[in-house]
N, C-alpha and C positions, 0 to 999 in steps of 0.2 A: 374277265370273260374267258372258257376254258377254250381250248385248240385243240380239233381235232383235224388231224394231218392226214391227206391222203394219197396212196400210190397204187393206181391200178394198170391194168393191160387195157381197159375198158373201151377207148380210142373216145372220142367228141359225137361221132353219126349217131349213136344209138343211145339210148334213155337208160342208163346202166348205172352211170354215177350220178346223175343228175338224181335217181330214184335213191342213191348210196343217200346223198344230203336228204331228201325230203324225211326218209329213216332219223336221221341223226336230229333235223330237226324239230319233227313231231314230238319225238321223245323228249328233247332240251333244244326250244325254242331259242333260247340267248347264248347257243354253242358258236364257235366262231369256227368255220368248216373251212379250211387251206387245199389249195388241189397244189401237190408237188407237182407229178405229173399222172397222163391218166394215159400216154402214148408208148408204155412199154411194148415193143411188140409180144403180140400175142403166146403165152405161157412163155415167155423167157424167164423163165424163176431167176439169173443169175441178174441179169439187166438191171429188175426192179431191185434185187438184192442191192447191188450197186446205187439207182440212184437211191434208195435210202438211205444208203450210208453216208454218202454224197451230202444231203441234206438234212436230217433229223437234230445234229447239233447247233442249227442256227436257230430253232424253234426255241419259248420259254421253257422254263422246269413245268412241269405236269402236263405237257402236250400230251395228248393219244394219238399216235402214230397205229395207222391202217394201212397195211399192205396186203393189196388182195392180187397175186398171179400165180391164179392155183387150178394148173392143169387138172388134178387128180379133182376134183370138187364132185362131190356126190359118194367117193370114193373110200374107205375107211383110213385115211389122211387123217391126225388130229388138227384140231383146230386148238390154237393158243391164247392166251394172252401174257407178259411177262410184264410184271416191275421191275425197274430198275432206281439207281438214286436219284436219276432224273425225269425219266419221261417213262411212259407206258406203251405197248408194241401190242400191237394184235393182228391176226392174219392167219392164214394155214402153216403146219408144222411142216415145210415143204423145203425150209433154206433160205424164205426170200427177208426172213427177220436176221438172219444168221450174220451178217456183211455187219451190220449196226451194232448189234449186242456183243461183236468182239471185243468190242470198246467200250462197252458199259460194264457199271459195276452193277451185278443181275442179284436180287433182292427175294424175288418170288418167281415161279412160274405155274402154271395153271394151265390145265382143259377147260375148253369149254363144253362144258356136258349141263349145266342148268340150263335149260329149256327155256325157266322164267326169265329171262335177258333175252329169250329171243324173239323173231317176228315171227306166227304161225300162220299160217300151216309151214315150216321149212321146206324151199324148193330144192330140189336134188341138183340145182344147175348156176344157184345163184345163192351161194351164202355170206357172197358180199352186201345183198338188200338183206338177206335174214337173220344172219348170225354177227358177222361181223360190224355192220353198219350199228346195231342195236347194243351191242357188249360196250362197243367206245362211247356210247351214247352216255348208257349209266355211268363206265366207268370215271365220264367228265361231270356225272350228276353226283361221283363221291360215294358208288356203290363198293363195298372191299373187292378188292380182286378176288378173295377166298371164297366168297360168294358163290364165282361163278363156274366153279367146278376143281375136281381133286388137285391137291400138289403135287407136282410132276419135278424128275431130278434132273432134266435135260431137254432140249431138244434137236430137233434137225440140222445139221450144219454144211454148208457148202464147204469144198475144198479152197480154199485161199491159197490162190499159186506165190509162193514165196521166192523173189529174187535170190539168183545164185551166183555166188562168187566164183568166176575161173581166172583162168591164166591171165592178169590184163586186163579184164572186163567184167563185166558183171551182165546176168542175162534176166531175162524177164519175159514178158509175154500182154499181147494187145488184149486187154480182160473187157473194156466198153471202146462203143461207137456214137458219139452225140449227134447231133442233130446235124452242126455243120460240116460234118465227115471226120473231126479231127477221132485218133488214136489211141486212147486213153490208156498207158499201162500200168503196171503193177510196179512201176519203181518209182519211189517215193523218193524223199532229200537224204533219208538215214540210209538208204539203200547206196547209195552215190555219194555216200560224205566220203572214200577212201579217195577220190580223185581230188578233194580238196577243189583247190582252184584252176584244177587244169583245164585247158580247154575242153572237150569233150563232145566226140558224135554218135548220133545209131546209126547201127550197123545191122542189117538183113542177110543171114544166108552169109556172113565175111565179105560184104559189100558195102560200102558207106553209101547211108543214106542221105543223111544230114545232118548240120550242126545244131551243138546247143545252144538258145539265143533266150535272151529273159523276155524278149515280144514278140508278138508279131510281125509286127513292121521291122521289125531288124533284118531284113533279106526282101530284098524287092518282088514284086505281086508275079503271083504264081509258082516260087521258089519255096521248096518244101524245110524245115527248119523243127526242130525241139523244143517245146518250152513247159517248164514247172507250173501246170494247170493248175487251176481254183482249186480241184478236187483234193489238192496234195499228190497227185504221180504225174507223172512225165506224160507228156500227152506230143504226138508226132501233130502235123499240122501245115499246112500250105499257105502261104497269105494269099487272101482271099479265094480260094479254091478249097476242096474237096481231098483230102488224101488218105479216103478210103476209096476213094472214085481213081484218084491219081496210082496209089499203088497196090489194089488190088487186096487188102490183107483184110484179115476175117480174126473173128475172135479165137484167141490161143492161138494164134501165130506169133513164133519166137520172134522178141528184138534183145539187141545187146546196144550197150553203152561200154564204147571205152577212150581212152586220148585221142584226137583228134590227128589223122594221118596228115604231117606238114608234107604240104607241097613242094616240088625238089626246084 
């Protein structure tokens, strides 16, 4: 049965994905429709970019992955679709595919300019019911990609802020904020392999924050702590609390990691 995967800013109150599915399946009734999430906030292209990446490699081989947070909609923005050797990505040429397909090895890509794939009349405000709901539809009914408009040599890419090595530490920056407040940054295990096994904490501004712990629970409730997230980066975190509530920090705010300052 195929899988079509979806990420929208769309939120649950309003009839937006719920119409995304009834698209997908009018067209291929026996599609198996996944909601990643549909809570991005509103046109945060980087977010959704994020949870994509986050999620699209736990899905089978020939998923179609939809991500629709597409500020510019109506706009002269292309709209994509891309193969790669595993799954298929479709959505605005905006960045918010860009986080996933780092990591893919990318096979084809394409506009979508055939018309016949899409729903008509196209509304100027919603091309996640008209264009993009109906492209991943065929494309899980086994329509070619080439189908559905010109081959393109590139497309849109966000900047991926890369961990930097300084004197001592290594620095980085808070790129997502999940649900229960934790931190999520851009330094991953390869990033921090140079500390080996040293203890190691973040540090804000040349201020310790907290240590690195491999749980939660390893620091008692309310006590803020580091630990190696599902997502693969280092994510800051509170047991049982909130530590974007507790420390105030917002997306692209510098953290560093470096050895743990022993107490005298």
């Amino acid at each position: 049965m195929p899988i079509i995967a979806l990420t929208t800013d769309f939120g649950r109150q309003d009839w937006f994905a719920g119409t995304m599915k009834g698209v997908i399946l009018g067209l291929h009734p026996r599609a198996s429709v996944v909601d990643i999430t549909h809570e991005i906030a509103g046109g945060q292209v980087q977010a959704g970019a994020f949870a994509l990446m986050a999620s699209y490699d736990f899905f089978p081989k020939g998923t179609v992955h939809v991500a629709v947070v597409d500020p510019g909609v109506g706009s002269p923005r292309r709209a994509i679709a891309v193969q790669t050797a595993r799954h298929f990505f479709v959505g605005p040429d905006n960045g918010v595919l860009s986080f996933a397909l780092r990591r893919e090895q990318i096979k084809s890509i394409h506009a979508l300019e055939n018309d016949k794939y899409f729903l008509k009349p196209v509304s100027r405000t919603f091309h996640g019911r008209d264009v993009f709901a109906p492209v991943a539809a065929h494309l899980s009914l086994g329509v070619p990609i080439q189908k559905l408009g010109p081959r393109l040599k590139d497309f849109v890419k966000l900047d991926w802020p890369r961990p930097r090595r300084l004197e001592g530490e290594i620095a980085g920056e808070v790129i997502h904020i999940d649900t229960f407040g934790n931190l999520i940054t851009n330094l991953d295990a390869e990033s921090l392999r140079v500390f080996g096994d040293e203890p190691c904490e973040v540090a804000i501004r040349h201020k310790s924050l907290c240590p690195i712990a491999p749980f939660y629970s390893a620091v008692r409730i309310g006590e803020p702590l580091a630990v190696p997230g599902s997502s693969g980066f280092l994510e800051i975190a509170v047991n049982g609390a909130s530590a974007a509530q507790k420390f105030r920090l917002r997306l692209g705010d510098p953290v560093c990691v470096r050895p743990r300052v022993k107490s005298r």
